[in-house]
Backbone as CSV, one residue per row, in Angstrom:
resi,resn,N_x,N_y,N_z,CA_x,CA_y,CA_z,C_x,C_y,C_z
1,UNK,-5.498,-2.401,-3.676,-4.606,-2.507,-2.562,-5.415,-2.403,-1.288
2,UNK,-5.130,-3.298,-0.300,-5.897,-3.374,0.864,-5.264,-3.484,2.319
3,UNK,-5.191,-2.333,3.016,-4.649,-2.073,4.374,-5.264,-3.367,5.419
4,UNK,-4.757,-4.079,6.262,-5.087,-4.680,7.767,-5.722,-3.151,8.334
5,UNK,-6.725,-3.930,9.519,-7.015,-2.635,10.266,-5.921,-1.929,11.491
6,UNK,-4.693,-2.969,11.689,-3.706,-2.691,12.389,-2.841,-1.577,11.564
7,UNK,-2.827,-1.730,10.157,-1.625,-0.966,8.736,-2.251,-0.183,8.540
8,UNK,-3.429,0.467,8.646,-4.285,1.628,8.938,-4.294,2.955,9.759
9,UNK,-4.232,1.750,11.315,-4.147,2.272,11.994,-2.740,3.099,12.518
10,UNK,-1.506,2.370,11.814,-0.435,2.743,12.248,0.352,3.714,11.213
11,UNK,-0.644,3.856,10.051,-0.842,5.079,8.893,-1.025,6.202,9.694
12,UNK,-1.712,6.286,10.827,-2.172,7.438,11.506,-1.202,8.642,12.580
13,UNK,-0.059,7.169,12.891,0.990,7.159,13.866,2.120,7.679,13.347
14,UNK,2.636,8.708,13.351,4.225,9.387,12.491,5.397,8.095,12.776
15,UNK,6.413,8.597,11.937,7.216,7.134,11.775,8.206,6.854,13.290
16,UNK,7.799,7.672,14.096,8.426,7.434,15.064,7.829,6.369,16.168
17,UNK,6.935,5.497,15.541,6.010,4.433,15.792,7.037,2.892,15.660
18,UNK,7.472,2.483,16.260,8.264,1.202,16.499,8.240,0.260,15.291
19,UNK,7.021,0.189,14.802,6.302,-0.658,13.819,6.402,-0.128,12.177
20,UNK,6.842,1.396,12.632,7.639,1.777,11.564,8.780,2.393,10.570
21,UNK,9.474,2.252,9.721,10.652,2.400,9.736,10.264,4.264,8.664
22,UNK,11.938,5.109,9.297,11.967,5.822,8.797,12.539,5.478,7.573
23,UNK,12.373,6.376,6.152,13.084,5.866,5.222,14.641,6.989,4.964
24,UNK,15.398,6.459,4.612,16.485,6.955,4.648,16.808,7.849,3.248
25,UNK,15.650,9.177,3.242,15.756,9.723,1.882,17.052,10.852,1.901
26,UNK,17.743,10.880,3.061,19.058,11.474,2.359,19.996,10.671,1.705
27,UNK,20.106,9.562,1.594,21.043,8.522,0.847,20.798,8.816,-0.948
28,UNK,19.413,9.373,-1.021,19.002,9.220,-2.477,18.954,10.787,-2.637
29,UNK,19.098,11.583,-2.358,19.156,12.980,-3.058,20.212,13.787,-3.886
30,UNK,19.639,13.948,-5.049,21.088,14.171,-5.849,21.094,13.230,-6.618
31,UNK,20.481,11.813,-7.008,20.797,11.046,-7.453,19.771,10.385,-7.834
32,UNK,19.728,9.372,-9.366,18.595,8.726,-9.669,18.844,7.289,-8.597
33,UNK,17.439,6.840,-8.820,17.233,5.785,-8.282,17.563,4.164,-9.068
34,UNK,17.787,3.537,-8.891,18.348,2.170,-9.628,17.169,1.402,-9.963
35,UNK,17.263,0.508,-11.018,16.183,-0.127,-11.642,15.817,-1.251,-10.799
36,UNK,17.039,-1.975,-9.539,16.156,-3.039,-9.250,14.656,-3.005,-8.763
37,UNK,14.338,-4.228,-8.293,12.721,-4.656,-7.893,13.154,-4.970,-6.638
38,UNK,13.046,-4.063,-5.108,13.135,-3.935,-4.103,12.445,-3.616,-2.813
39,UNK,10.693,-4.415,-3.340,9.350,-3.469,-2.592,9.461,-3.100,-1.475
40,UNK,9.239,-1.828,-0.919,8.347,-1.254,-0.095,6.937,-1.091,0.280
41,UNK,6.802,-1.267,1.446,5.046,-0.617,1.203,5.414,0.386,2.363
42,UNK,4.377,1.272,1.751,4.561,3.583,2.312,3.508,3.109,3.146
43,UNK,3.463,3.888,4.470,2.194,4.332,5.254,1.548,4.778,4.528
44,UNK,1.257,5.150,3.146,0.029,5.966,2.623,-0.505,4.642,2.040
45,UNK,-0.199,3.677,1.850,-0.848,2.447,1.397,-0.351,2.108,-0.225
46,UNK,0.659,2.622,-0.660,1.135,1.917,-1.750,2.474,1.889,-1.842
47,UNK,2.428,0.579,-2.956,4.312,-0.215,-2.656,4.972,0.978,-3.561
48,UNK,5.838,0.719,-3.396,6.829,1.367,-4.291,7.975,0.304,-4.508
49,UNK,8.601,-0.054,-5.927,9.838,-0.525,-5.725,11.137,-0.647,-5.346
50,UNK,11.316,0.480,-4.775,12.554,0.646,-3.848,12.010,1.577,-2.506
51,UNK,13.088,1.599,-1.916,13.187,2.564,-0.949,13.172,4.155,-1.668
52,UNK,13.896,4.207,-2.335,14.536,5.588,-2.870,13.287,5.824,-3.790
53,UNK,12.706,5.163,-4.919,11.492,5.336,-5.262,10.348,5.877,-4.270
54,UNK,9.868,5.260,-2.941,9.420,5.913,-1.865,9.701,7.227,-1.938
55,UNK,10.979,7.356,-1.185,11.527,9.186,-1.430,11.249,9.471,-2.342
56,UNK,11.589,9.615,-3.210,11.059,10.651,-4.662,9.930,10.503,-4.664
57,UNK,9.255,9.722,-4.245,7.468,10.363,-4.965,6.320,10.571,-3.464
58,UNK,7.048,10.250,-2.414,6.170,10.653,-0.942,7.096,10.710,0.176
59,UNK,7.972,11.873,0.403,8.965,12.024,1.415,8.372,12.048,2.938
60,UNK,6.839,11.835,2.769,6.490,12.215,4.039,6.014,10.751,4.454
61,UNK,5.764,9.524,3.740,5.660,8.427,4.166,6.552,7.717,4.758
62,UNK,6.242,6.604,5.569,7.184,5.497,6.113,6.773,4.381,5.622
63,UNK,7.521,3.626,5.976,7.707,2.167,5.543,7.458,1.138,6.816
64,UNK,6.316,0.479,6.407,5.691,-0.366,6.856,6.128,-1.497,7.521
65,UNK,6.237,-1.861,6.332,7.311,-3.618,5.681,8.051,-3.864,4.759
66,UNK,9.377,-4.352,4.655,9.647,-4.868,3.844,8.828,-5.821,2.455
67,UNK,8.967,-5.391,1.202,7.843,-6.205,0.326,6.709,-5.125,0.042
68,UNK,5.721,-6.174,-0.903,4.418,-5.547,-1.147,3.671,-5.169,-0.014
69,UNK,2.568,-4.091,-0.440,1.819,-3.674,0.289,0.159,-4.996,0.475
70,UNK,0.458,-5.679,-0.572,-0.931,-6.548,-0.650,-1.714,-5.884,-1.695
């Protein structure tokens, strides 16, 4: 997996950075996550398939982009 030096740089920036979205992990607490295929890519540099997948395994990341991370 391979960051831009811009997706790096904005790894550095908390999600209150324009460029990145907070993820909405109170929607998923309490509750499993659904099987679709829905990528994310986390400021820590890896996709996850959902949003809610994100939450459960790095509550402290944001979301980049919609889709793969690359």
């Amino acid at each position: 997996m391979k960051l831009t030096l811009g997706e790096l740089i904005i790894t550095i920036i908390d999600c209150s950075s324009p460029a990145l979205k907070q993820p909405q992990c109170e929607v998923y607490e309490g509750g499993m996550c659904s099987r679709e295929f829905d990528p994310v890519c986390g400021s820590d540099g890896n996709t996850y398939t959902t949003e809610c997948v994100l939450c459960r395994e790095n509550k402290n990341s944001c979301i980049i982009r919609k889709g793969t991370c690359h």
